[in-house]
C-alpha positions as CSV (number, residue, x, y, z in Angstrom):
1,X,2.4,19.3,6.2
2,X,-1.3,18.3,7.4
3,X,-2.1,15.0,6.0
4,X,-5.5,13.9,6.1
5,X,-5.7,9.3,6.1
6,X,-9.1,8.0,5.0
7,X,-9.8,5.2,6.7
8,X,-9.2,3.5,10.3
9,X,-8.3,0.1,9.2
10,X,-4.8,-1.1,10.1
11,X,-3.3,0.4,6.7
12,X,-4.4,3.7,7.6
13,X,-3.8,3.5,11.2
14,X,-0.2,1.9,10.3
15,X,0.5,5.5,8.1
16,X,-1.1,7.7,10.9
17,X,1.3,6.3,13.5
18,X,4.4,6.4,12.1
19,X,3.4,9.9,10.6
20,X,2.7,10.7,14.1
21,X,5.7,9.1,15.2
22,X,7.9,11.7,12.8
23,X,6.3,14.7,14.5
24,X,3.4,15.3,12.1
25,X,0.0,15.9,13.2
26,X,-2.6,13.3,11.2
27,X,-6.5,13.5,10.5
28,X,-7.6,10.5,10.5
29,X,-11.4,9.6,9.3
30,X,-13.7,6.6,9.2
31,X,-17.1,6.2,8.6
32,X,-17.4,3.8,10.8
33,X,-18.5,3.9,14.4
34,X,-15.2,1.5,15.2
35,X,-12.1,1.6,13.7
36,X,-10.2,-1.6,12.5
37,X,-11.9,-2.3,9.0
38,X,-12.3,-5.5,7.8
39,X,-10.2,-6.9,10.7
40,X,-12.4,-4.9,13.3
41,X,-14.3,-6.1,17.1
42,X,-18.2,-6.2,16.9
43,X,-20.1,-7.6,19.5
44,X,-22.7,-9.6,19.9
45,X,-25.0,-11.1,22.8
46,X,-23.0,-9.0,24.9
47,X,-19.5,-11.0,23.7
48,X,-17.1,-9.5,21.7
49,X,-16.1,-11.3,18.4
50,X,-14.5,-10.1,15.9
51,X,-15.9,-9.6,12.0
52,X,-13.5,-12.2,11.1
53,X,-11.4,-14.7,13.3
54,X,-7.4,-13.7,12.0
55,X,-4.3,-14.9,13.1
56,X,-0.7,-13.7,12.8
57,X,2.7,-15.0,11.9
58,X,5.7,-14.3,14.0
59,X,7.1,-13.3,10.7
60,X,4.7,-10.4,10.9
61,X,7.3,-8.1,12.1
62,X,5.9,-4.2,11.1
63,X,2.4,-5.4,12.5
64,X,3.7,-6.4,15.6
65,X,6.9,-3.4,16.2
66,X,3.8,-1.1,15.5
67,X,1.8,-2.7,18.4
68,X,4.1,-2.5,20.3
69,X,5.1,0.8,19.7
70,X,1.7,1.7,20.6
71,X,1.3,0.3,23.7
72,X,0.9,-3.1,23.5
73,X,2.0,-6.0,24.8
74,X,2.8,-9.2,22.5
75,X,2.9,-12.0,25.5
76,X,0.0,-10.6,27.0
77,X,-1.9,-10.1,23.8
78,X,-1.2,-13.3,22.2
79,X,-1.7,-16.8,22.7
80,X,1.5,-18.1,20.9
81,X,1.8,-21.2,19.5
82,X,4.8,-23.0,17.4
83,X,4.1,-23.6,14.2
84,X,1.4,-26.5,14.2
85,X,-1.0,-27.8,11.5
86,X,-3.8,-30.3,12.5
87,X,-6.6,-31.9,10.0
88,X,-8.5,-33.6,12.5
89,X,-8.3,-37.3,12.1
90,X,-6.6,-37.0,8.8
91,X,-3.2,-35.0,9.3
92,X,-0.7,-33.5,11.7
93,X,2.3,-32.0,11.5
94,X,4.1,-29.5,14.9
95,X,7.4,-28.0,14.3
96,X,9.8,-28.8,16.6
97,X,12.1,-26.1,18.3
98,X,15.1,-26.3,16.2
99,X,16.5,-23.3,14.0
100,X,14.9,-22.7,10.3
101,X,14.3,-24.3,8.1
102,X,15.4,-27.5,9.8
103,X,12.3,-27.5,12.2
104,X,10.2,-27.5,9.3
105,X,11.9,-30.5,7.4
106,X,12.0,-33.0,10.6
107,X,7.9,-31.6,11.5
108,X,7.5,-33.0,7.3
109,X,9.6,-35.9,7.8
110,X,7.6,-36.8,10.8
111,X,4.3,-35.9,9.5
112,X,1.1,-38.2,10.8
113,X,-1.1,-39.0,7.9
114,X,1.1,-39.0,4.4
115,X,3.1,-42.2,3.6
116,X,7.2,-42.2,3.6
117,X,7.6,-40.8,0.2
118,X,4.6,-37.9,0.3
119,X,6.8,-36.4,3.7
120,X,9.9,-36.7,1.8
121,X,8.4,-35.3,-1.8
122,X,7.4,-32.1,0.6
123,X,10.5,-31.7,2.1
124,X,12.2,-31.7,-1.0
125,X,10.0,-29.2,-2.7
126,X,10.6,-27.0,0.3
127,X,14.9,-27.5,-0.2
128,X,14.0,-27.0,-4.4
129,X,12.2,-23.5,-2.9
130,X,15.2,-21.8,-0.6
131,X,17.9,-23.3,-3.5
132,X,15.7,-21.1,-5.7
133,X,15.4,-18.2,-3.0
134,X,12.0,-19.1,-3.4
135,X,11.5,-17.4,-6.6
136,X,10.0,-18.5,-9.9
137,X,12.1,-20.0,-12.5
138,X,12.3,-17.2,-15.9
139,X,11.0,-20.0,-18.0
140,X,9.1,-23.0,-18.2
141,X,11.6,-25.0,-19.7
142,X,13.5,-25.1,-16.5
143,X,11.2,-27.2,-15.1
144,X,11.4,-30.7,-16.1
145,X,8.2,-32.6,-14.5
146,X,7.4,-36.3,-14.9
147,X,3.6,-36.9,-14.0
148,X,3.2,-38.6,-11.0
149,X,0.4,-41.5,-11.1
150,X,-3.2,-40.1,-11.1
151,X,-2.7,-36.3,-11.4
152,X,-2.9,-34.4,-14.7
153,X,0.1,-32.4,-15.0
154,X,-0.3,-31.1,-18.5
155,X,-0.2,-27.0,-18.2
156,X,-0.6,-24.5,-20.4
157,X,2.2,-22.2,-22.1
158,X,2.2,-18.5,-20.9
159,X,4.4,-15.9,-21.3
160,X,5.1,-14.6,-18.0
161,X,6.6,-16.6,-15.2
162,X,3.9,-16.9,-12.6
163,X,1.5,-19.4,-12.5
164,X,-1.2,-20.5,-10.3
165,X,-0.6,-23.2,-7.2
166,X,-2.0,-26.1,-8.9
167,X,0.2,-25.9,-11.7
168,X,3.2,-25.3,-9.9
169,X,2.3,-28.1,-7.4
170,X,1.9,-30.8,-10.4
171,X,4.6,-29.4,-11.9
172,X,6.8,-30.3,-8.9
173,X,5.1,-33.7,-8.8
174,X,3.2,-32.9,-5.5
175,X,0.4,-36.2,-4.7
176,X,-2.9,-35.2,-4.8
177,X,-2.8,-36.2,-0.7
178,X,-0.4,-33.7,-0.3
179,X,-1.6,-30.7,-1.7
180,X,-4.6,-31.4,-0.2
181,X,-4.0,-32.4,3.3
182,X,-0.9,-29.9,3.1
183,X,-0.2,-27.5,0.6
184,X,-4.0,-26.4,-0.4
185,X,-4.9,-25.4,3.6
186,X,-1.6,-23.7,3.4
187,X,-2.4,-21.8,0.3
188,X,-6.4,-21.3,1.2
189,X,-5.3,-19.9,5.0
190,X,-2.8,-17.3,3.4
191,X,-4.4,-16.0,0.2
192,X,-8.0,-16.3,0.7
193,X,-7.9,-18.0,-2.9
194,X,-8.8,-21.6,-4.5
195,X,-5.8,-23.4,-5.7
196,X,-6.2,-23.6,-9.0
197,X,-7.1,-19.7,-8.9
198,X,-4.1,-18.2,-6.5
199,X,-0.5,-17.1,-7.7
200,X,2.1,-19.6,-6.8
201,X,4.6,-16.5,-6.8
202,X,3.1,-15.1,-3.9
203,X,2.6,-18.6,-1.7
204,X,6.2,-18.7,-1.9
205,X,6.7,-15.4,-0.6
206,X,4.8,-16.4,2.2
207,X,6.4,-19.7,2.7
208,X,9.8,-17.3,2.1
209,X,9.5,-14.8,5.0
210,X,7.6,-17.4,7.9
211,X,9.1,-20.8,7.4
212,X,12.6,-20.1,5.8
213,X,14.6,-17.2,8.3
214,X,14.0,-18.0,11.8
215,X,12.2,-20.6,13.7
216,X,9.7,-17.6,15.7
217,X,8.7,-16.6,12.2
218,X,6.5,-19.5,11.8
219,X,5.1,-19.2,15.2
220,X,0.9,-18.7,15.2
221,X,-0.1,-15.8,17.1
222,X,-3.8,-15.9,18.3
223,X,-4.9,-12.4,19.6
224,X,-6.4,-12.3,23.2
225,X,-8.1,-9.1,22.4
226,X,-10.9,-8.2,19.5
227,X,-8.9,-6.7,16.2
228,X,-9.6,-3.5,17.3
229,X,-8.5,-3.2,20.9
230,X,-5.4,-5.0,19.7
231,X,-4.3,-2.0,17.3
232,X,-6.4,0.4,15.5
233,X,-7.5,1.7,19.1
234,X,-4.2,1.8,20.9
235,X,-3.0,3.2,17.5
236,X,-5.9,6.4,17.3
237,X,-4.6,6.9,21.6
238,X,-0.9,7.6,20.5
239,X,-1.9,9.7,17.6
240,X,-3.9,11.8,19.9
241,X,-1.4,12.1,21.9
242,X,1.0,13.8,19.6
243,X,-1.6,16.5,18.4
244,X,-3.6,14.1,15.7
245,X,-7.0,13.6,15.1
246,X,-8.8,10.7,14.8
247,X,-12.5,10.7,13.8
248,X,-15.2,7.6,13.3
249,X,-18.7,7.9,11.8
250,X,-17.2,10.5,9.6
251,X,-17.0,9.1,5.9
252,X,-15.4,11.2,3.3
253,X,-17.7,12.3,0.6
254,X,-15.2,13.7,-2.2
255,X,-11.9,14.8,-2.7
256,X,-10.6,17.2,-5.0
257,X,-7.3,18.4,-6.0
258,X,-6.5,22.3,-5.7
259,X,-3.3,24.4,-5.2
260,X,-1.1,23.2,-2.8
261,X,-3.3,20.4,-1.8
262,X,-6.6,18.4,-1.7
263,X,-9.7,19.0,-0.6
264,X,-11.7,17.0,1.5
265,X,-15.6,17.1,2.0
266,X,-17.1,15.4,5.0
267,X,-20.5,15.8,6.6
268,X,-18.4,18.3,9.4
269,X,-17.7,20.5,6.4
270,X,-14.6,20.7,3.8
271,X,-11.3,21.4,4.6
272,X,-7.7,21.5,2.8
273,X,-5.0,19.2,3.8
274,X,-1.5,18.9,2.5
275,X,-1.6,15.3,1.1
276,X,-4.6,12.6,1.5
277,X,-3.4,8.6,1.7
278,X,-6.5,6.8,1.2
279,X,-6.8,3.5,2.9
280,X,-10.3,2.8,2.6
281,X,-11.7,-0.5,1.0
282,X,-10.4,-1.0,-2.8
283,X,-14.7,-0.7,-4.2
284,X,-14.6,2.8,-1.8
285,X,-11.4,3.7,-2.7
286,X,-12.8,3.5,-7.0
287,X,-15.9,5.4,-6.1
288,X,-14.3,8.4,-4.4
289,X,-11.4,8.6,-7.0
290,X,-13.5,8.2,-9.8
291,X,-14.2,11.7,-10.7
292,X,-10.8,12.7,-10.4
293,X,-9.3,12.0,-14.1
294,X,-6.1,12.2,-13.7
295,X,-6.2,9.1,-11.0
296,X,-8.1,6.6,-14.3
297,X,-5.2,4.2,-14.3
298,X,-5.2,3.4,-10.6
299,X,-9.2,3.5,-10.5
300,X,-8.6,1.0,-13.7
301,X,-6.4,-1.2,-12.0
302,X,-8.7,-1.2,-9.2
303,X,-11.8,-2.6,-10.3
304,X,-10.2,-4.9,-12.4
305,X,-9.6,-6.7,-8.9
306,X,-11.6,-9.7,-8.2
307,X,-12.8,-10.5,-4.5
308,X,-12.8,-13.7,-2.1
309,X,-15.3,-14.1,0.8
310,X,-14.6,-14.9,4.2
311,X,-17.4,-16.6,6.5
312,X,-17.4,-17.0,10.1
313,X,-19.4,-19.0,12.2
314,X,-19.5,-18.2,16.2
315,X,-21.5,-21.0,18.2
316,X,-21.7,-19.9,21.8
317,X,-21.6,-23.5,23.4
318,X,-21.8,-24.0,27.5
319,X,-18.9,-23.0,29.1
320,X,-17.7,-26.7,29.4
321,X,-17.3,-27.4,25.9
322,X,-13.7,-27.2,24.2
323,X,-12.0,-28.7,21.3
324,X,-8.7,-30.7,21.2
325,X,-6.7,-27.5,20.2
326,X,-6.8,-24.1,20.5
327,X,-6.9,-23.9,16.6
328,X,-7.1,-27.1,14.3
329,X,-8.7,-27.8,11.0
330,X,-10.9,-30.0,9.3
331,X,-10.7,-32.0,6.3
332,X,-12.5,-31.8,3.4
333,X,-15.8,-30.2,5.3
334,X,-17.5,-26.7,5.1
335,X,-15.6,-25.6,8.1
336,X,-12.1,-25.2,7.7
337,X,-10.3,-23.9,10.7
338,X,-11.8,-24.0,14.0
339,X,-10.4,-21.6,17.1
340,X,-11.3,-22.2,20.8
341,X,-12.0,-18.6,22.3
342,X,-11.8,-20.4,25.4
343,X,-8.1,-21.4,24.9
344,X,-7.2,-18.5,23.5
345,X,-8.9,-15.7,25.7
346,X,-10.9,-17.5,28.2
347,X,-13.7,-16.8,26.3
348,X,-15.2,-20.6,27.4
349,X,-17.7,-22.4,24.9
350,X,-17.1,-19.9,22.4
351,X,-15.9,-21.7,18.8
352,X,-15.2,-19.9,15.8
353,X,-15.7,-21.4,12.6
354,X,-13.5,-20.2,9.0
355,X,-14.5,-21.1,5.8
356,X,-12.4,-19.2,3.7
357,X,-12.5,-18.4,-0.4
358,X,-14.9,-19.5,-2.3
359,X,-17.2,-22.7,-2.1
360,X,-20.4,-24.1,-1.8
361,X,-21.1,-22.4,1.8
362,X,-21.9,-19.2,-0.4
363,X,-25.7,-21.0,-1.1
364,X,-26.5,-21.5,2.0
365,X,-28.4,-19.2,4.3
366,X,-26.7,-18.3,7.4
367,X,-29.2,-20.4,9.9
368,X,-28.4,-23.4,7.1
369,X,-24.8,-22.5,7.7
370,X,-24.4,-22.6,10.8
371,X,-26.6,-26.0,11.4
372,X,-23.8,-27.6,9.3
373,X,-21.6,-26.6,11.7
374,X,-22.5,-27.6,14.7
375,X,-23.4,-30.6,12.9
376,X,-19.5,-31.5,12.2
377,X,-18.5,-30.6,15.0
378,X,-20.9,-33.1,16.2
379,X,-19.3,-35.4,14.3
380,X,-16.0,-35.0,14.5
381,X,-16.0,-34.1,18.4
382,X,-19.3,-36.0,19.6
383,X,-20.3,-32.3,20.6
384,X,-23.6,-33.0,21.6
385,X,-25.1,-29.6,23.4
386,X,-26.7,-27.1,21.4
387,X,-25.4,-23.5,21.9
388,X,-26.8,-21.5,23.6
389,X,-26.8,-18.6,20.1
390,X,-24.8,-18.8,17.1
391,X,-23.6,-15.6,14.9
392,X,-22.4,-16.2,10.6
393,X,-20.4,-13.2,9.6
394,X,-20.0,-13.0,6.0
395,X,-17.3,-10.6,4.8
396,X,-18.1,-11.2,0.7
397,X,-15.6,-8.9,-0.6
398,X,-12.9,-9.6,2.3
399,X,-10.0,-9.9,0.2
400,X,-8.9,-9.8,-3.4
401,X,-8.5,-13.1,-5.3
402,X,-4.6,-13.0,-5.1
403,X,-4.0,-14.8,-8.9
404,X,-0.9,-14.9,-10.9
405,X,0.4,-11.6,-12.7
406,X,-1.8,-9.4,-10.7
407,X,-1.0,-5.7,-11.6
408,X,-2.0,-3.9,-8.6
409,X,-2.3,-0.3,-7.9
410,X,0.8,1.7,-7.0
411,X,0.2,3.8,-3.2
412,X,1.7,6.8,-5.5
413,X,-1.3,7.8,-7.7
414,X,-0.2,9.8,-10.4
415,X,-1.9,13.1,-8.4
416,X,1.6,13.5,-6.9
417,X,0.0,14.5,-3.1
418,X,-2.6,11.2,-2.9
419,X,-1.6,7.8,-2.0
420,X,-3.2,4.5,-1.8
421,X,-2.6,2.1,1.4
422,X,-4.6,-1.3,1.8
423,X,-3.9,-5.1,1.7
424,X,-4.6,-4.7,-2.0
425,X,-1.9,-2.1,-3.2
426,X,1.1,-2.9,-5.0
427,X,3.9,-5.8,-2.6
428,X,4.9,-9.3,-2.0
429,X,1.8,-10.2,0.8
430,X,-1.6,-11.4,-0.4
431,X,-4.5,-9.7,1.6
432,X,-3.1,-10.0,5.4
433,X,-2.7,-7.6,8.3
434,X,1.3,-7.7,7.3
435,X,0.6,-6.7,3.7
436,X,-2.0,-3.7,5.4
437,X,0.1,-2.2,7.4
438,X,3.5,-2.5,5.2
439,X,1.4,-0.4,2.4
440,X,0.6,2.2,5.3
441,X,4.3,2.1,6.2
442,X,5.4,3.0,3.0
443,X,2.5,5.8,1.9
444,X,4.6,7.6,5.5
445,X,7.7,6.8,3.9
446,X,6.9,8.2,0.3
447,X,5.5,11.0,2.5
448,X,8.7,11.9,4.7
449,X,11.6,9.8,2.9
C-alpha cells in the first residue's frame, strides 16, 4: 500500500500520521509553501500570526493525543485556562473546579449580568439537555413551550427533527438576554454560523462532549505556538521519519482512476499510488473530483455546502498595552472575541480581533475594519496609543455554514480507493480542528481497519 494524502491541513496531516504510525509510508502534498490550511502560521512585520486566531477545547482529545504523539508538549504549548466566558461590562461567568457538569451549573447559578431566574432558566436547559443525552426529541410534539414575554416563539412544522438554535432556544423559553449574552456567543464561537441559521443538533453535540464528561473538557486551550508549528509541522517531521514524504508548493492537478489504483498528476510528473484521501478545501476538493463521474454524488453534496467567513484583526500596540484577559469578548460590537498574544505567548501589544460568521464587517474595507477596532477597544479599554501596524485577515470561505439536516459527504466516495477528510465531511463536530482531524483519523481507519 502507497497512499498518496492531498493536502497539509490538519485533516490530512491527522491521516498521514496515524498511517505512518501503522508502518505505511505516506505522500503527502500541498500546494502551499506552509502546511496547516486554513488553521496555518503566516507572518507578518516579522511577527508570526496565524491566518486565523483558534482555540481548543480540552474535550479535543484526537487533536491533542496526535500532538502529542508527534512531539509535542500540551503544558508547554498551551496557555490553559478553565472554562471562562467574559462580555466585557455586560457578562461573566468562570467555572469553578468541581467535577462535570456540576461546575457548570454553580458558574450559571452565579453568573454576573443575568437576573435570578435567566441563571436558573440556563441551568435548567442544560439538566433538560444531559436527561435527553443531549439529543433531539423525534418529534415536535414533545416539546411543550409557553412563550416567554417578548420573544416570538411561533416555529414552523418540519419533518425531520433538527432545527436551527433560535428555534430550539425559544422553544425552551430562553430570554432574549440569555441567548444573547450566553447561548448566541456560544453558538457563533463553535459553528462559525448565525443563530437563526446553525443546527441546534450539532450545538448540543458540542455542549455534549466539553461541558457534560469531565470538568478538563471545558478547559480553553490557547496555543503558544503559530497553527503550524503546533502540528502540521511536527506532524510532516514524524512522517519523514518513518519513510514518508511530505511535499509543499506542490498542488495536485488531476486524479484518475486506473487498475489497481489512482493516478496522480503534479507539476513533478504523475505517478500511481494505491489509494488517494483527499483533504484539501471542500471548493478544491469539487474541482479536482469533478471529472471523475463515478464520484457526482459526493461532488453534489459538496457544493451544495454553504460557507461562513472568518475575519481577524491583528493591531500591533506598544509593548505595554494588555487587556483584562488573556481572551474575553465583547458585546454586541464588530469584534467579538479578543486574545492578548502577550498573555498567551509573550507576544506583548499584540491583540487579535474575531469577528466570526456573517455580519456587517463583510462591507467594510480592511483599513475601515480595523479603525473600528481600535476604536472599541478605545472604548471599552480607554486604549489610547495607536499601533504601531495592524493586519485584517479575511478567511471568506473558512467554514461551512453548519445548518440543520446537513447531508454531508461521506470520506468513502463511491471510487472504492478515494476518501474524503476535512472539517466538512460526514460527523458530529461543526468546522473545528477536532472535527479535521477525527475525519483524517477515520479515512486511516477505513484504510487499515
Amino acid at each position: 500500500m502507497n497512499p498518496a494524502i492531498l493536502g497539509g491541513g490538519y485533516a490530512g496531516m491527522a491521516a498521514a500520521v496515524t498511517l505512518a504510525g501503522r508502518g505505511i509510508p505516506v505522500t503527502v502534498f500541498e500546494s502551499a509553501k506552509q502546511l496547516g490550511g486554513r488553521a496555518r502560521g503566516v507572518i507578518h512585520q516579522d511577527t508570526q500570526l496565524d491566518n486565523g486566531q483558534h482555540l481548543l477545547l480540552g474535550c479535543y482529545r484526537d487533536t491533542l493525543k496526535l500532538i502529542e504523539q508527534v512531539g509535542g508538549n500540551l503544558e508547554q504549548d498551551f496557555l490553559q485556562l478553565p472554562l471562562q466566558l467574559d462580555l466585557h461590562g455586560e457578562f461573566s461567568l468562570r467555572a469553578p473546579r468541581l467535577p462535570a457538569p456540576l461546575h457548570l451549573l454553580v458558574a450559571l447559578l452565579r453568573a454576573q449580568g443575568l437576573n435570578w431566574a435567566e441563571r436558573f432558566s440556563a441551568a435548567r436547559f442544560m439538566l433538560i439537555q444531559r436527561h435527553n443525552n443531549f439529543l433531539l426529541p423525534h418529534r415536535r410534539s414533545d416539546f411543550s413551550p409557553t412563550p416567554s414575554e417578548n420573544l416570538d416563539c411561533r416555529v414552523k412544522t418540519r419533518p425531520t427533527v433538527d432545527m436551527t438554535v433560535t428555534e430550539f432556544l425559544h422553544l425552551h423559553r430562553q430570554s432574549r438576554a440569555l441567548i444573547q449574552k450566553l447561548w448566541e456567543p456560544l453558538c457563533i464561537a463553535a459553528l462559525n454560523t448565525p443563530i437563526d441559521k446553525a443546527s441546534a443538533q450539532v450545538l448540543l453535540n458540542v455542549l455534549r462532549d466539553a461541558l457534560n464528561q469531565k470538568r478538563a473538557d471545558s478547559d480553553m486551550l490557547l496555543p503558544r505556538l503559530d497553527f503550524t508549528a503546533l502540528f502540521p509541522q511536527r506532524a510532516a517531521d514524524y512522517v519523514a521519519r518513518l519513510g514518508g514524504q511530505v511535499f509543499t508548493s506542490c498542488g495536485v492537478e488531476s486524479l484518475r482512476p486506473v487498475e489497481n489504483g489512482i493516478e496522480i498528476t503534479t507539476a513533478q510528473g504523475t505517478t500511481t499510488y494505491s489509494h488517494v484521501i483527499c483533504a484539501l478545501p471542500p471548493f478544491t476538493t469539487a474541482r479536482l473530483l469533478r471529472p471523475i463521474e463515478t464520484l457526482a454524488e459526493s461532488v453534489a453534496q459538496i457544493d451544495s455546502l454553504e460557507h461562513q467567513p472568518i475575519y481577524t484583526v491583528y493591531l500591533q500596540y506598544p509593548s505595554n498595552v494588555t487587556l483584562p484577559y488573556a481572551m474575553l469578548g465583547l458585546h454586541q460590537r464588530i469584534s467579538q472575541w479578543l486574545f492578548d498574544k502577550g498573555q498567551i505567548a509573550e507576544q506583548h501589544g499584540l491583540i487579535a480581533s474575531v469577528i466570526s460568521a456573517e455580519g456587517r464587517h463583510q462591507n467594510l474595507s480592511h483599513d475601515e475594519l480595523a479603525q473600528k477596532v481600535i476604536a472599541e477597544l478605545r472604548t471599552e479599554f480607554g486604549i489610547t496609543d495607536t499601533p504601531n501596524w495592524y493586519k485584517v485577515i479575511a478567511e471568506k470561505r473558512a467554514t461551512f455554514a453548519c445548518s440543520p439536516n446537513l447531508n454531508r459527504p461521506k470520506q468513502q466516495t463511491a471510487l472504492p480507493r478515494l476518501l474524503l477528510a476535512g472539517d466538512y465531511t460526514a460527523g458530529d463536530y461543526p468546522a473545528t480542528l477536532e472535527g479535521a482531524v477525527q475525519s483524517g483519523l477515520r479515512c486511516a481507519n477505513l484504510l487499515t481497519p
